[in-house]
C-alpha positions as CSV (number, residue, x, y, z in Angstrom):
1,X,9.5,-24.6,-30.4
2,X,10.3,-25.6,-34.2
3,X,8.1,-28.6,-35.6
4,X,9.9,-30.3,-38.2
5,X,7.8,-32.3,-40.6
6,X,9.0,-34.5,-43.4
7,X,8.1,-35.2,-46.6
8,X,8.5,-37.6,-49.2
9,X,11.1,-35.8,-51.2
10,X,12.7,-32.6,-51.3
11,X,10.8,-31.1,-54.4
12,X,7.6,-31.4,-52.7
13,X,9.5,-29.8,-49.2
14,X,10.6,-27.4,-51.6
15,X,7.4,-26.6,-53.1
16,X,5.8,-26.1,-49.4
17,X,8.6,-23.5,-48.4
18,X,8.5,-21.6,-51.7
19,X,4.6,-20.8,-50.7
20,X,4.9,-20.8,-47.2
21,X,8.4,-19.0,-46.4
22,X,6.9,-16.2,-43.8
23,X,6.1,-19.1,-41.4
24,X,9.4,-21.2,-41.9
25,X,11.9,-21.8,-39.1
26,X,15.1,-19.6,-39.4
27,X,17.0,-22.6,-38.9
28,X,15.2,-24.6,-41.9
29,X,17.8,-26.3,-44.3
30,X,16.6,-26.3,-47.8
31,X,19.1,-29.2,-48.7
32,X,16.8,-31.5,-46.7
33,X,13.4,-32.9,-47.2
34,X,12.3,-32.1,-43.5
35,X,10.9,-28.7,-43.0
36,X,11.4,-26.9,-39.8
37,X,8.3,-24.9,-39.3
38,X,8.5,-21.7,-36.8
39,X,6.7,-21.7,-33.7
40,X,4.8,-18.4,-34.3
41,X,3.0,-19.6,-37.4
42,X,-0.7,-20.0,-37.7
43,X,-2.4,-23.6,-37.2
44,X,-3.0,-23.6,-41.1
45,X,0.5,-23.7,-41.9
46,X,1.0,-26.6,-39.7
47,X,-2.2,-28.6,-40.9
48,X,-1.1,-27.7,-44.9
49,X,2.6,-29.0,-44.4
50,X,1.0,-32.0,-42.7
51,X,-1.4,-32.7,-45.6
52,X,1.3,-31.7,-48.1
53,X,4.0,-34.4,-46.6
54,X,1.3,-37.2,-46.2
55,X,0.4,-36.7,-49.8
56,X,4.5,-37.1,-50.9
57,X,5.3,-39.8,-49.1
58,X,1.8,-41.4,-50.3
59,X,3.1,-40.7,-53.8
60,X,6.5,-42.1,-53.2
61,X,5.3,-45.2,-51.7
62,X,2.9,-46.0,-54.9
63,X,6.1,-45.0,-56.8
64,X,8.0,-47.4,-55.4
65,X,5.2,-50.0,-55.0
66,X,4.0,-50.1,-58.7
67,X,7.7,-50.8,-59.8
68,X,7.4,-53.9,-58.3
């Protein structure tokens, strides 16, 4: 099964699947900002892309936050 993980914008989706492309989902969409992850890859790919997409969407809410 494909896990799909999203993160706070596509740069930083982009950035994950640029280092990580062996263990992306052949039905991944690089126009969007949710990754699809394949089944077959390692636990570390997971917990990395789950880290990585926190981290975004924690810098896109202090973003957003400190214009305020």
């Amino acid at each position: 099964m494909t896990e799909r993980i999203e993160f706070g914008s596509k740069a930083a989706a982009d950035t994950f699947r640029d280092e990580h492309t062996d263990h992306l989902s052949s039905d991944d969409d690089r126009r969007l900002k949710t990754v699809a992850i394949s089944s077959s890859a390692p636990n570390h790919a997971f917990e990395t892309a789950t880290v990585e997409a926190s981290d975004s969407q924690a810098c896109l809410l202090y973003t957003s936050l400190s214009g305020l």
